[in-house]
C-alpha positions in Angstrom: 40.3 52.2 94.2 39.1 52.3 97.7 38.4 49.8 100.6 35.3 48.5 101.0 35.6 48.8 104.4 37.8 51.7 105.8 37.8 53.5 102.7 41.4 53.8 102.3 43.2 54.2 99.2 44.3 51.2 97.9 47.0 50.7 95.3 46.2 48.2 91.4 48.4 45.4 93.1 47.2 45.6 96.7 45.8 42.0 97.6 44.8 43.1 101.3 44.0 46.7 102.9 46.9 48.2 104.6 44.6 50.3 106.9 42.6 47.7 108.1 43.8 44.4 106.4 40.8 43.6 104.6 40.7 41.8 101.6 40.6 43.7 98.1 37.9 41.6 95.8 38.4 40.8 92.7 36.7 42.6 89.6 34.1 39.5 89.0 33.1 39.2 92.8 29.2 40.3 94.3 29.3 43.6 95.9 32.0 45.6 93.9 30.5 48.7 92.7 30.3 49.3 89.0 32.1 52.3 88.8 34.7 51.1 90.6 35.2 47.9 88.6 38.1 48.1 85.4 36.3 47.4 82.3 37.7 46.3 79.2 36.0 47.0 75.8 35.9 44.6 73.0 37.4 46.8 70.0 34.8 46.8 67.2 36.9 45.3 63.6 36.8 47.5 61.5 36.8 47.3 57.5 39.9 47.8 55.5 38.3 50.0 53.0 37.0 52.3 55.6 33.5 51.2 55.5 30.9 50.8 58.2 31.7 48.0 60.9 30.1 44.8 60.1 28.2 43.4 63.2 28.4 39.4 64.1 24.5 39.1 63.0 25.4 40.4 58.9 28.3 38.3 59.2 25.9 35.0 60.2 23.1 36.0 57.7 25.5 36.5 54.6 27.2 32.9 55.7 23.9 31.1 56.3 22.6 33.0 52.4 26.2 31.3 50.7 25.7 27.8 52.4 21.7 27.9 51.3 22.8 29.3 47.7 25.2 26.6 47.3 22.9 24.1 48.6 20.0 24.6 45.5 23.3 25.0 43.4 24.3 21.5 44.0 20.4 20.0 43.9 19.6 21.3 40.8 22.9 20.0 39.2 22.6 16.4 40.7 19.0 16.7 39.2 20.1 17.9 36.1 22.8 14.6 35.7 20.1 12.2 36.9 17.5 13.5 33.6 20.5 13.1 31.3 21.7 10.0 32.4 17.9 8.7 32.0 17.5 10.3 28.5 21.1 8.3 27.5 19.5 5.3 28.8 15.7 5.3 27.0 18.0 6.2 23.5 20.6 3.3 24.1 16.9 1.3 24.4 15.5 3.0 21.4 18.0 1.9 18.7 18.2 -1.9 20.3 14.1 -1.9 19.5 14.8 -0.7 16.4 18.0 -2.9 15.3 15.7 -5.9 16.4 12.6 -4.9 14.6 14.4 -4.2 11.5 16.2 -7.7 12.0 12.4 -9.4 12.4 10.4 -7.6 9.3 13.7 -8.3 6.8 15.2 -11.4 8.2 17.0 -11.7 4.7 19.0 -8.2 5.6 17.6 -6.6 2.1 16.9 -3.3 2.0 14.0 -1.2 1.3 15.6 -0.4 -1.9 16.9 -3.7 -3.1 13.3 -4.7 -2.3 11.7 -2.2 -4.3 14.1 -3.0 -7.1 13.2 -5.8 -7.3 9.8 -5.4 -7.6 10.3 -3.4 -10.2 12.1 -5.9 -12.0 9.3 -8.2 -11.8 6.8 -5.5 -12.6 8.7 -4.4 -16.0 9.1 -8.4 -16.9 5.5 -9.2 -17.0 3.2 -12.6 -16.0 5.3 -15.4 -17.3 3.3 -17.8 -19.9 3.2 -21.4 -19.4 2.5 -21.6 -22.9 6.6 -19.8 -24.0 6.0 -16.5 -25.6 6.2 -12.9 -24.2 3.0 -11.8 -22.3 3.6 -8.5 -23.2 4.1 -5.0 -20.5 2.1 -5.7 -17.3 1.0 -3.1 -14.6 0.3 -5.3 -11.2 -2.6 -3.3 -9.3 -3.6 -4.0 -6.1 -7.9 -4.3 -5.3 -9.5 -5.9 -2.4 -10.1 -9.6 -3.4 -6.1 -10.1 -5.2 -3.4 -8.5 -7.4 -4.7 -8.1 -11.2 -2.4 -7.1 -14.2 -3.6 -4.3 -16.8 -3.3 -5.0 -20.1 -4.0 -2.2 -23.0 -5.9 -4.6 -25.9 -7.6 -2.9 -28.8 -8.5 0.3 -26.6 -9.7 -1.2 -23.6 -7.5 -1.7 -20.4 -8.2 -5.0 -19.2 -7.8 -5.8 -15.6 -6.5 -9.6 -15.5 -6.4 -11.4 -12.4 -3.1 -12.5 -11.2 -4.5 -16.2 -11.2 -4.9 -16.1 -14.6 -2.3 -16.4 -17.6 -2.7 -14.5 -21.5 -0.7 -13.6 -24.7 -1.6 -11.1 -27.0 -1.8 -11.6 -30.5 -1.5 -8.5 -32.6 -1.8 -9.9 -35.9 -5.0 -11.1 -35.7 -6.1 -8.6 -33.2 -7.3 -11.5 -30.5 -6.3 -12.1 -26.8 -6.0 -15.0 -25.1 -6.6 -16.1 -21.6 -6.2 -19.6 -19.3 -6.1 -20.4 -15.3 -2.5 -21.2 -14.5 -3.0 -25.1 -15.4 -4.5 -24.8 -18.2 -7.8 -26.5 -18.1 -9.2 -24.2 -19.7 -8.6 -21.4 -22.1 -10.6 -18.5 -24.3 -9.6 -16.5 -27.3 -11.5 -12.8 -27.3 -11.6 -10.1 -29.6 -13.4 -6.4 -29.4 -15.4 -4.9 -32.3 -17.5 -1.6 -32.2 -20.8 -3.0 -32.1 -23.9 -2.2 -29.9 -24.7 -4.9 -28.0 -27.7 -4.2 -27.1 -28.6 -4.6 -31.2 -26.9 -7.9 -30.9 -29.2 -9.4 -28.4 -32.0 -8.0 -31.0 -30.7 -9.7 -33.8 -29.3 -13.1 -31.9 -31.3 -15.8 -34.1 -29.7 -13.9 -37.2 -26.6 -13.8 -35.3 -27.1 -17.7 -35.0 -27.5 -18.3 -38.9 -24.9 -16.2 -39.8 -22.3 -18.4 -37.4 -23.9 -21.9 -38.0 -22.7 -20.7 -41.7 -19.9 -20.3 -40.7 -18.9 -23.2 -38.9 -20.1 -25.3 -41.2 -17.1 -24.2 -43.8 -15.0 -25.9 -40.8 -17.6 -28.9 -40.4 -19.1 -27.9 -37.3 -22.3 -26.6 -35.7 -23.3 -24.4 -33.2 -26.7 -24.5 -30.8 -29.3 -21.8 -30.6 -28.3 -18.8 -29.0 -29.3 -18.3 -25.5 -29.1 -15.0 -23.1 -27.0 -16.1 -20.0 -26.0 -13.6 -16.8 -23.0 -14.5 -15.2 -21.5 -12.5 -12.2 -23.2 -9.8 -13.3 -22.3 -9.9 -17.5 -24.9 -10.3 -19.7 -24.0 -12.9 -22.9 -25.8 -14.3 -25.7 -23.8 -17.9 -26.0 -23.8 -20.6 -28.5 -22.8 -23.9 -27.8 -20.9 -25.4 -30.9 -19.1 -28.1 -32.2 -16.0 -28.5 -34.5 -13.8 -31.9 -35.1 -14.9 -33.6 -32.2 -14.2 -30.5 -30.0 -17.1 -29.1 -28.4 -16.9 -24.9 -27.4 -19.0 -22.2 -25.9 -18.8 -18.9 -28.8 -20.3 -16.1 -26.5 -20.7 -12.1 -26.9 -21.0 -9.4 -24.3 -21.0 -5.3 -23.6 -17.6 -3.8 -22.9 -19.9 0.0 -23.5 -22.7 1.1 -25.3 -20.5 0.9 -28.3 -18.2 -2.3 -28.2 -19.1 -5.7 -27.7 -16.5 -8.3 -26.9 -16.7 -11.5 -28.8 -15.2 -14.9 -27.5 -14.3 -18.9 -27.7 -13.6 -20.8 -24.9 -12.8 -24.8 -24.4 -12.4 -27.0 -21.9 -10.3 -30.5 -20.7 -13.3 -32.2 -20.0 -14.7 -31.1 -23.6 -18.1 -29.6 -22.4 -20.1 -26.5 -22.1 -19.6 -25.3 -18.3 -20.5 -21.8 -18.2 -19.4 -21.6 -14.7 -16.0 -20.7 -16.5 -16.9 -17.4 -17.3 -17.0 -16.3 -14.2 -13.2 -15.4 -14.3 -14.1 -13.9 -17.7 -17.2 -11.8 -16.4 -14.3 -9.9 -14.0 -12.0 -8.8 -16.8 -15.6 -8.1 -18.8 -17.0 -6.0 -15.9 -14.1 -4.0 -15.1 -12.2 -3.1 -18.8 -11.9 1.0 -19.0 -12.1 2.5 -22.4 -8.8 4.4 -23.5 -8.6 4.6 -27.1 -5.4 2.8 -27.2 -3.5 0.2 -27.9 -0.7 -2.0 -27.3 -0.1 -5.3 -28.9 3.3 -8.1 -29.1 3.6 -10.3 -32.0 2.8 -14.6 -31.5 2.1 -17.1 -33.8 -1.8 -17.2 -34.6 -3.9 -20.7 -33.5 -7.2 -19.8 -33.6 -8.5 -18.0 -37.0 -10.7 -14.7 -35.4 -11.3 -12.5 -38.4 -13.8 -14.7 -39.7 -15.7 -15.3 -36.1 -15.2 -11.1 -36.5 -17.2 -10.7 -39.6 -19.7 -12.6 -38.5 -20.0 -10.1 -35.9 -20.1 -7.3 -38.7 -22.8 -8.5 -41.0 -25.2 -9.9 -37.8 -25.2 -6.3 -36.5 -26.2 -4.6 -39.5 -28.8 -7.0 -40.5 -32.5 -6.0 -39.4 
């Protein structure tokens, strides 16, 4: 290294010029000349595998990739935690709403199955009879206006409504029918006849059962042709030790006829009664079957039967 001024050689530790006294400058001081100045260069780090040398801008963009990588990492976790820990909570909710509407709809903790056994109980036990007897197998079937109970009688199936009571008398091959208190109550019986020839021969029909009433002391009215919810009957209005009765007919098919007696409490001739009649007339199915229980007979049918027989074949 050289003065700056004289140009004499100056030695590394030489603070001032020993030629003319000047003052060496320092490395980092204006005015000293490049190729005079020491330089020092950084050693580049180099891999331990050999590789190339990684510069300080690959270093920042793999650390500032790790840190963003980690970042979505952690976001997607905390969001998956959040959606569990809400999915715990609506289930937790769904069995309370549950538990509690169970609890409201079976307050007496039955369930379903005890329920439906005992339904079934009841169904296999039949309508219970004011009167004592057995009522005989019962089928409850649900329609719009209330529950009705089928009964097989003579071939037919017979939809009774549930506001009704009956026994079955197989012996003398009648059924009979009441409202729950009893103020009323009818005896029928089926027989393959043709109504329609009935209604022809009604004023014979009328001899033949005044006849006939009159072995028991009674009489019986003209017949008259009467529509009642729909049911057609040819009714007499007849009277028997001091009881007074309606004996009607009516078409079950074009090839049975039902054949009835009914009474009262108040001892009169209301026809408005049928009407509960007129729904079991109106609705009986034809099966060709039959299924009868045994009871102690109380009003005579057989001969109320042949009457039937020998007006239909009359012309």
């Amino acid at each position: 290294m050289k003065c700056i001024k004289c140009g004499a050689e100056l030695g590394e530790d030489d603070v001032f010029c020993k030629k003319c006294g000047t003052p060496v400058p320092k490395n980092n001081e204006v005015g000293v000349k490049n190729e005079d100045m020491y330089t020092y260069e950084r050693p580049v780090n180099q891999p331990n595998n050999g590789g190339q040398p990684l510069n300080s801008n690959t270093q920042n963009n793999n650390v500032n990739s790790y840190q963003k990588s980690s970042n979505g990492v952690a976001k997607l976790l905390c969001v998956v935690m959040i959606l569990a820990l809400i999915a715990v909570i609506m289930f937790i909710g769904y069995l309370f709403m549950t538990s509690s509407n169970e609890k409201k709809d079976n307050p007496t903790g039955n369930t379903q199955n005890e329920i439906a056994n005992v339904d079934d109980d009841e169904n296999k036990s039949g309508k219970t009879n004011t009167q004592g007897g057995s009522t005989g197998t019962t089928t409850p079937v649900t329609n719009k206006q209330s529950s009705t109970y089928k009964v097989n009688f003579d071939g037919f199936k017979l939809y009774i409504p549930d506001t009704l009571i009956y026994e079955v008398d197989s012996t003398n091959h009648n059924l009979l029918i009441a409202d729950e208190e009893q103020t009323w109550v009818a005896q029928l019986g089926i027989k393959q006849a043709s109504f329609q020839q009935l209604k022809q021969n009604r004023n014979a029909l009328g001899v033949n059962l005044s006849e006939l009433l009159s072995q028991y002391g009674g009489t019986a009215s003209s017949p008259s042709l009467d529509t009642i919810n729909g049911v057609e009957y040819i009714l007499f209005e007849a009277s028997m030790g001091g009881e007074n009765r309606l004996i009607g007919f009516a078409e079950l098919n074009s090839m049975y006829a039902v054949y009835f007696e009914l009474l009262n409490e108040d001892n009169d001739f209301d026809k408005n009664i049928l009407k509960d009649l007129s729904t079991v007339i109106s609705t009986a199915e034809y099966t060709g079957e039959s299924a009868h229980l045994e009871m102690p007979n109380s009003i005579k049918m057989n001969d109320l039967s042949e009457v039937l027989t020998k007006s239909s074949a009359e012309q």
